[in-house]
C-alpha positions, 0 to 999 in steps of 0.5 A: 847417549840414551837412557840405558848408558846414562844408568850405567854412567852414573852406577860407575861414576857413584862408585857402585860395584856393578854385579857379576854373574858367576860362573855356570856350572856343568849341568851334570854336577846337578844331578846329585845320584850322578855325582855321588856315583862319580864320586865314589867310582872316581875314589874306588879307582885311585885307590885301586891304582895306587894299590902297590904304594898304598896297601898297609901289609902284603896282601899273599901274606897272613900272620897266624897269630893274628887270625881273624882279628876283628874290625877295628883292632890297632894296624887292621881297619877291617881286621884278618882273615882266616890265614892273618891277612890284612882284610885291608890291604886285600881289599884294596888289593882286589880291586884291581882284579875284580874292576879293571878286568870287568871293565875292559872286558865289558868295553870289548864287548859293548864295541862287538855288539854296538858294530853287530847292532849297527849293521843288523839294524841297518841291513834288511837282509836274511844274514842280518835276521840270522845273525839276530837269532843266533844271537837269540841262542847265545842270550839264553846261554848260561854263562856259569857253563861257558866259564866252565867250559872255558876253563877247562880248555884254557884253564883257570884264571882272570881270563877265563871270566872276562872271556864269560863277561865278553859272551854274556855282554855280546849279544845283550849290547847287540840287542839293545843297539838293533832296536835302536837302530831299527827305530831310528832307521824309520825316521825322517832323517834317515830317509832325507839324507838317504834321499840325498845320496849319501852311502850306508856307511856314512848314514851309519856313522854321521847320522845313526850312531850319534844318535845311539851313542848316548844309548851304547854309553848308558848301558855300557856303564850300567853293564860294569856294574852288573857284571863286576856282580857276574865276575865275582859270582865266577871268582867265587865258584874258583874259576876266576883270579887264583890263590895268593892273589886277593880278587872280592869274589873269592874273598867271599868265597873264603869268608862265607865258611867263617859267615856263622861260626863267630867272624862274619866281616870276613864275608861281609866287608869284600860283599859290601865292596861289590855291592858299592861299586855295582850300585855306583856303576849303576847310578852312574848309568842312570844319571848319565840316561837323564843327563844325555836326554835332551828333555832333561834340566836341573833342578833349581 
């Protein structure tokens, strides 16, 4: 028996409890920015969903007798409205028409412009440099003049704006993932497993795209919250989601005639709410930018 199992032998027979290592926890629950962004998306986004059992009044409908009460007043945290609504129960209302929308339509757009990225980075050819110019063009478009023209061919609605987040995603996603791609196509690896036989296609898939995918992640979480900012700028102009169904930015919109006259929550609450989540989205990219890079460590 040596040395060390005699220690041990004798720790036991003295009735010593031998210490144990807690349990590791995930490196990401470190990084303190990125668990508040989580934190605070994770509630926002419950609560949206909840939204039909939760709400305390209906939200379409107001009281005249009760209009702009402030925040605070017993049955109306946040107060009403110029019509006597819940400010509430619209904000909670309004969620999902201003975050689930956004989010899907900024998802649509991140996977059309990642495969756009992906083989334009890839390909060396003319089709390839004119695609990248085309989306040149598209970049520099306003999108405020695409919703409005969108909106007279389909007409006003929730569609109207996450087709506008769509085109002002596209060619930003597809810009970021070309570089990318490029760079990574002029590293070593690239070339042995291209010197090893392997096609365009499983170079793309097995070897380039891991490596950009943290990339894609970061910007596409960073994307929702600037452009959850950009959909309710539109729902504001009245292009977006339409009366009676509540949406942040037309909640704004309402409230910024009221902002002077003696009832400035009414604009300010649905403001704060847009300015929370898009910050969060935000910091939920970069904490995902730090903790996907492989340099990265927690702080003791």
């Amino acid at each position: 028996m040596s040395l060390s199992e005699e220690s041990v032998d004798r720790t036991v027979d003295a009735g010593v409890p031998v210490p144990r290592r807690r349990p590791r926890r995930p490196a990401w629950t470190h990084h303190r920015q990125l668990v508040v962004a989580v934190s605070v998306l994770a509630a926002v986004i419950v609560v949206s969903v909840l939204a039909p059992w939760i709400v305390p009044h209906d939200p379409t409908v107001g009281d005249p007798a009760s209009r702009y009460l402030t925040p605070g007043t017993e049955g109306h945290l946040f107060g009403t409205d110029e019509q006597g609504r819940d400010i509430l129960s619209r904000l909670i209302w309004g969620g999902r028409a201003t975050i689930g929308p956004t989010a899907i339509a900024t998802s649509v757009a991140v996977l059309i412009g990642s495969v756009i990225g992906l083989l334009t980075g890839w390909s060396r050819s003319w089709l390839s440099s004119a695609v990248m110019r085309i989306t040149d063009i598209l970049f520099a478009f306003p999108v405020v003049i695409v919703a409005f023209a969108l909106a007279e061919v389909i007409g006003m609605g929730v569609w109207v704006v996450a087709s506008a987040v769509v085109f002002a995603a596209v060619p930003y996603v597809t810009r970021i993932v070309h570089a990318e791609t490029r760079r990574q196509r002029e590293l070593e690896y690239v070339d042995a497993a291209v010197g090893l036989g392997a096609s365009s296609w499983t170079v793309l898939r097995s070897e380039i795209l891991p490596n950009v995918g943290a990339t894609i992640i970061v910007y596409w979480t960073s994307l929702i919250g600037i452009l959850i900012v950009l959909a309710s700028s539109l729902s504001a102009l009245g292009i977006g989601v339409q009366p009676p169904t509540p949406d942040w930015g037309r909640m704004v919109a309402e409230g910024a005639k009221v902002l002077i006259s003696g009832s400035p929550f009414v604009a300010i609450v649905p403001g704060i709410a847009i300015l929370v989540v898009g910050l969060a989205f935000n910091w939920l990219g970069d904490g995902l930018r730090d903790v996907l890079d492989p340099r990265w460590s927690p702080r003791p």
